[in-house]
C-alpha positions as CSV (number, residue, x, y, z in Angstrom):
1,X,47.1,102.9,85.5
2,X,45.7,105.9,87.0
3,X,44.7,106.9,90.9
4,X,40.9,105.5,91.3
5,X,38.3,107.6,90.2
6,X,35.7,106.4,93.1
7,X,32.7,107.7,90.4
8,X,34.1,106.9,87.7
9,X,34.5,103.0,89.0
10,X,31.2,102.7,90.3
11,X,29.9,103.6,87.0
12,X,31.9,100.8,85.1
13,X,31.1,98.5,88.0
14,X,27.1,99.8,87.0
15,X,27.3,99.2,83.3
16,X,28.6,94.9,84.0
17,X,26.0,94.3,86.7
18,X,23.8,91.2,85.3
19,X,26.7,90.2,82.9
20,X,28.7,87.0,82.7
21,X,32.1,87.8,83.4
22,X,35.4,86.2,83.8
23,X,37.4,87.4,86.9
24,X,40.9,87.3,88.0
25,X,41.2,88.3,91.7
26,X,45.0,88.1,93.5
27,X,46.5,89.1,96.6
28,X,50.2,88.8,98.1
29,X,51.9,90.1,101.0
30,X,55.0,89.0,99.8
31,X,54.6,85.2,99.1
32,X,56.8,85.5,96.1
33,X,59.8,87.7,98.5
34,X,59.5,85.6,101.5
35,X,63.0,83.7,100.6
36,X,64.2,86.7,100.9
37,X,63.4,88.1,103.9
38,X,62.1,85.7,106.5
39,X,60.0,88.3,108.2
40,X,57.2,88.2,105.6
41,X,54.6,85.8,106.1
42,X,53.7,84.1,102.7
43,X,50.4,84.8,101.8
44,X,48.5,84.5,98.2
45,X,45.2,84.4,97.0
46,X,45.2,83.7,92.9
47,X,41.9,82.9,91.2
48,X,41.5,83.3,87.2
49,X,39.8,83.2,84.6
50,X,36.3,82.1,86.2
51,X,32.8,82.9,85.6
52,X,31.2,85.5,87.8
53,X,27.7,87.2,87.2
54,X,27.0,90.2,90.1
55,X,23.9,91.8,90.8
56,X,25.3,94.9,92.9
57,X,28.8,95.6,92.8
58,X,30.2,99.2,94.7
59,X,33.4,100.8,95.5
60,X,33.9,102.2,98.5
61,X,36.5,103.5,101.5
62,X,38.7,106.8,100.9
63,X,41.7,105.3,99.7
64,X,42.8,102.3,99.5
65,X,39.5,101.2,98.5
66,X,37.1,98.1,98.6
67,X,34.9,96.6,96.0
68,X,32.4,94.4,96.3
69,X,30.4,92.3,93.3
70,X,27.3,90.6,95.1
71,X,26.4,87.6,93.2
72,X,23.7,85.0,93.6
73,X,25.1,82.9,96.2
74,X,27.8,85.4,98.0
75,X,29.9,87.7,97.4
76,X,33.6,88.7,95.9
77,X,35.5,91.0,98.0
78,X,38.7,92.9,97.5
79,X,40.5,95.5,99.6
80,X,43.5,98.0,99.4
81,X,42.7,98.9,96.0
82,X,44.4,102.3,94.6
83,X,44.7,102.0,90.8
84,X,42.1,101.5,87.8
85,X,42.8,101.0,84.3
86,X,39.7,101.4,82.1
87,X,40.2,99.7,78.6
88,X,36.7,99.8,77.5
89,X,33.3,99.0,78.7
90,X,33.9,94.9,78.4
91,X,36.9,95.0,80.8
92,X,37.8,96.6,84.3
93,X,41.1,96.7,85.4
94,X,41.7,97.3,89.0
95,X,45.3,97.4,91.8
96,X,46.6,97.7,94.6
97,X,49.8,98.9,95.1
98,X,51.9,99.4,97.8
99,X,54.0,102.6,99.2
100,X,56.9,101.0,96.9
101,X,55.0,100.5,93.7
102,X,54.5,96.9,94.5
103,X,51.2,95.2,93.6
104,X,49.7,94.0,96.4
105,X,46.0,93.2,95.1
106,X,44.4,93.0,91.8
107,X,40.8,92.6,90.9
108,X,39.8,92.5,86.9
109,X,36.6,92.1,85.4
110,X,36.2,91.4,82.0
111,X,33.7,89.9,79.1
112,X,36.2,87.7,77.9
113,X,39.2,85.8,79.5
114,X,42.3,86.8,80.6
C-alpha cells in the first residue's frame, strides 16, 4: 500500500461512479485488543460484500482523509483514511492505519466480490 494520492483517488473514485459495486467497509478501535487492555473501548463496524451503486463519490481532508460515495438513498462514509492500493480500474483498495501500523479503517470498492 502506498500514502494516498488525494488526485489520484478521486480519479479512481470518478471512473466507478454509476457502477454496481461490492463494498467492504470496517472500522476498529481495538475491539479485537480489548481483552487485553481494558482501557479500549470495543468498537467495530464490518460490512462485506454488498451491492453499492454511487453517483458522486470524493476524497477529501489533508490527511487522514474522508471519502464519501453518495448513492440513491444516502450515503457511505469513511474517515481516517491514509493508505490506497490501486489493483486496477475494477477494484479500489483503501486504509487506515494508525501511528503503529495498525489498521484502523478500511473502505474497498470493487466490481466483483471480496
Amino acid at each position: 500500500m502506498q500514502l494516498i494520492d488525494k488526485t489520484k483517488v478521486q480519479q479512481l473514485l470518478d471512473i466507478l461512479i454509476d457502477c454496481d459495486l461490492y463494498i467492504h467497509l470496517e472500522m476498529t478501535t481495538g475491539a479485537y485488543a480489548a481483552h487485553l487492555d481494558l482501557t479500549k473501548h470495543p468498537a467495530a463496524t464490518f460490512i462485506t460484500n454488498a451491492v453499492i451503486r454511487y453517483s458522486h463519490g470524493s476524497i477529501s481532508g489533508d490527511g487522514p482523509y474522508r471519502v464519501g460515495l453518495k448513492t440513491g438513498i444516502g450515503w457511505v462514509y469513511s474517515e481516517g483514511l491514509t493508505h490506497y492500493e490501486e489493483t486496477d480500474s475494477d477494484r479500489l483498495i483503501l486504509a487506515g492505519h494508525d501511528p503503529a501500523g495498525k489498521l484502523v479503517v478500511a473502505l474497498q470498492l470493487s466490481r466483483e466480490p471480496f
